[in-house]
Backbone as JSON, one array per atom type, in Angstrom:
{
  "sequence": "XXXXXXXXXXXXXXXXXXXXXXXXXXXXXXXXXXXXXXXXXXXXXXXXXXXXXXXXXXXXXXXXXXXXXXX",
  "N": [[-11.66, 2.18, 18.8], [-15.07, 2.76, 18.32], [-17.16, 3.58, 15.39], [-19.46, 6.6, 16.62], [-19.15, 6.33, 19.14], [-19.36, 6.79, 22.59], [-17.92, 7.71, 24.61], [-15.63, 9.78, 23.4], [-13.32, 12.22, 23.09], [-13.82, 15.65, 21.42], [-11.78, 16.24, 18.85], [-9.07, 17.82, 17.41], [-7.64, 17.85, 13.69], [-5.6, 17.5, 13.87], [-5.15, 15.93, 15.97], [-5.01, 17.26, 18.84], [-6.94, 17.95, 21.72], [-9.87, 19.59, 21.48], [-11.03, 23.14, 22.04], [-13.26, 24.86, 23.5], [-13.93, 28.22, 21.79], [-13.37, 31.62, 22.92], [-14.47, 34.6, 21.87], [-13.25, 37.84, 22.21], [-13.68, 40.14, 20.63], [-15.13, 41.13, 17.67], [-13.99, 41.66, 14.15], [-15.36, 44.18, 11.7], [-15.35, 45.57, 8.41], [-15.46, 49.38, 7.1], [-17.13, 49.89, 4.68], [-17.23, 52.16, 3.42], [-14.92, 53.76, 3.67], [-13.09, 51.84, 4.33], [-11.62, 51.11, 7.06], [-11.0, 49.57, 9.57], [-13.15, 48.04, 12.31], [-13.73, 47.65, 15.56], [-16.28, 45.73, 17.21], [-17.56, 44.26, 20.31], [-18.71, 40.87, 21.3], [-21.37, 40.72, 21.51], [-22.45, 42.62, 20.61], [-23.77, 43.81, 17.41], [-22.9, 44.47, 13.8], [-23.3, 47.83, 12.38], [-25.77, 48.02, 9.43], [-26.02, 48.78, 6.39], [-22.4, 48.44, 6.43], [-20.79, 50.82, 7.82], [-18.43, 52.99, 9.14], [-18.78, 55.0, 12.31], [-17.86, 57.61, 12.21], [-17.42, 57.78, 9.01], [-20.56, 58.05, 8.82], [-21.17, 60.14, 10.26], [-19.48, 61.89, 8.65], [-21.21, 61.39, 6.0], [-23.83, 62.47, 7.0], [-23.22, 65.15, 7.53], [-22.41, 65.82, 5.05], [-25.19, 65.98, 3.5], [-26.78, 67.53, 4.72], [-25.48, 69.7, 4.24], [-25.68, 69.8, 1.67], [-28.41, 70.01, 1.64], [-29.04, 72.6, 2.75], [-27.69, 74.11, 0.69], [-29.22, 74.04, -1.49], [-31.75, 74.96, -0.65], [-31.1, 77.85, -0.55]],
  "CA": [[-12.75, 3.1, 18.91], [-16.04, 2.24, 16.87], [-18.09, 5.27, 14.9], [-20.34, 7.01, 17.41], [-18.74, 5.89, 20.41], [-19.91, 8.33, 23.29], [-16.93, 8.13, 25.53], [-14.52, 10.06, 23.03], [-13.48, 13.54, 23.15], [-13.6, 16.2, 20.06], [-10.12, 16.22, 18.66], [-8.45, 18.68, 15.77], [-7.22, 17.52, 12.92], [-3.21, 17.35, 14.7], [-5.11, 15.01, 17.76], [-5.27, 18.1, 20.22], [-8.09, 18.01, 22.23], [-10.53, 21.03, 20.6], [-11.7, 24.0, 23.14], [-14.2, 25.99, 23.19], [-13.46, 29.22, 21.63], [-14.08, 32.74, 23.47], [-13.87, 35.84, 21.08], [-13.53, 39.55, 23.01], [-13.7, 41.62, 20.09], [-15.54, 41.23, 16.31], [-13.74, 42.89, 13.55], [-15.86, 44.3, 10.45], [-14.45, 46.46, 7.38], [-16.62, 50.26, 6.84], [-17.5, 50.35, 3.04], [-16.84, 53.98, 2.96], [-13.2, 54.34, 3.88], [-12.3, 50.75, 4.5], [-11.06, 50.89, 7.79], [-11.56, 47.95, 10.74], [-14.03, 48.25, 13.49], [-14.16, 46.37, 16.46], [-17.59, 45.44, 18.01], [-18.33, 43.12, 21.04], [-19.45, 39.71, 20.06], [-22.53, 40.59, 21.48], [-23.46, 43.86, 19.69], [-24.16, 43.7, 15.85], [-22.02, 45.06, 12.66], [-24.44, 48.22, 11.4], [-26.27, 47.5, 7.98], [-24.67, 48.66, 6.12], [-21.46, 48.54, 7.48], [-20.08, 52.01, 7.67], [-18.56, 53.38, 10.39], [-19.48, 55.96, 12.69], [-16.77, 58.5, 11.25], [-18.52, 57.85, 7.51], [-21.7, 58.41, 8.81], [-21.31, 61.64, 10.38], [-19.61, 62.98, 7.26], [-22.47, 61.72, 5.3], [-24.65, 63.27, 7.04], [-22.29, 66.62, 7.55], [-22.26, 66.94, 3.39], [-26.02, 65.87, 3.35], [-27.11, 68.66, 5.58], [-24.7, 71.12, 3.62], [-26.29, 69.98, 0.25], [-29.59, 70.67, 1.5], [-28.59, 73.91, 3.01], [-27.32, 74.69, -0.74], [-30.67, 73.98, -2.3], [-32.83, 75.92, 0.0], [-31.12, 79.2, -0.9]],
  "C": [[-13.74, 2.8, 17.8], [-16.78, 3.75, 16.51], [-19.09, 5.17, 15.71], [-20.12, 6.45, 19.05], [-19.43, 7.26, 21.15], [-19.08, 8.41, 24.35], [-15.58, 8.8, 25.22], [-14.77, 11.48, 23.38], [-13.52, 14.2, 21.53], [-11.85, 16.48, 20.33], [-9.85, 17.01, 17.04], [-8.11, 17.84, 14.9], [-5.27, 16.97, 13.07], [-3.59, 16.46, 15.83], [-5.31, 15.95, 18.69], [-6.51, 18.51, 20.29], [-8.75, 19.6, 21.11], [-11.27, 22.06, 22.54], [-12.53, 24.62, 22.7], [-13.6, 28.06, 23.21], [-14.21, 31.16, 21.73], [-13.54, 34.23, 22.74], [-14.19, 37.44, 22.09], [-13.79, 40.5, 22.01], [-13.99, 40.41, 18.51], [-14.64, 41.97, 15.65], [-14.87, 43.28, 12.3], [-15.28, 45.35, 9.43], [-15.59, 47.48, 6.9], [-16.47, 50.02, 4.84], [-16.88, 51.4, 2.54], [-15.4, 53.87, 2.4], [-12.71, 52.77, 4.03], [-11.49, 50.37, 5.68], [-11.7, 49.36, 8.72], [-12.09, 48.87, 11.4], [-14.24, 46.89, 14.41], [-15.46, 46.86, 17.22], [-17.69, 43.94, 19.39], [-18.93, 42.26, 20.6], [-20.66, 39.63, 20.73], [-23.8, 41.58, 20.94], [-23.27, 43.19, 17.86], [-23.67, 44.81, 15.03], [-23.72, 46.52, 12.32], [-24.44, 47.54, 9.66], [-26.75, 48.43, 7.45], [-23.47, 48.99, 6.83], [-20.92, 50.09, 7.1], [-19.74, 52.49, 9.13], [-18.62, 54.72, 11.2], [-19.18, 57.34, 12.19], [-17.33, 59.05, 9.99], [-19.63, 58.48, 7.71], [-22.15, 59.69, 8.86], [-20.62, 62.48, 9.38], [-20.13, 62.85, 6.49], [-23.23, 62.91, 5.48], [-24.1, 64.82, 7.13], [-23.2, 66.88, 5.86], [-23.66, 66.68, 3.19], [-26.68, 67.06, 3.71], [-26.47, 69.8, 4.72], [-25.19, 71.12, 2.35], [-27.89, 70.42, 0.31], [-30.18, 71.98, 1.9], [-28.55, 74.91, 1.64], [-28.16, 75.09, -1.32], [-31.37, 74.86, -1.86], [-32.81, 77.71, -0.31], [-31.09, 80.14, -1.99]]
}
């Protein structure tokens, strides 16, 4: 075989042929709490990552601190 041949296949590092690889599920890690989240590999991680759980008790104690203030 000479370098740049164009009748080879891609091959691993062990010789077995290489495939093309199909992911069903993303994971990402929330900031907050640290748990996993799976996303579709065609939706997008939020930015920042937090997950939905975090968010709404942000905003829960956000709402309750500005509740506090007002009175």
């Amino acid at each position: 075989m000479t370098h740049g041949s164009s009748n080879t296949q891609p091959t691993s590092d062990i010789g077995l042929p290489m495939r093309a690889v199909t992911w069903s599920a993303i994971q990402w890690t929330c900031l907050v709490c640290g748990g996993a989240e799976e996303i579709d590999p065609a939706e997008e991680a939020p930015t920042p990552p937090i997950c939905p759980s975090c968010h709404q008790l942000a905003v829960a104690e956000a709402l309750a601190t500005l509740l506090g203030v007002r009175r």
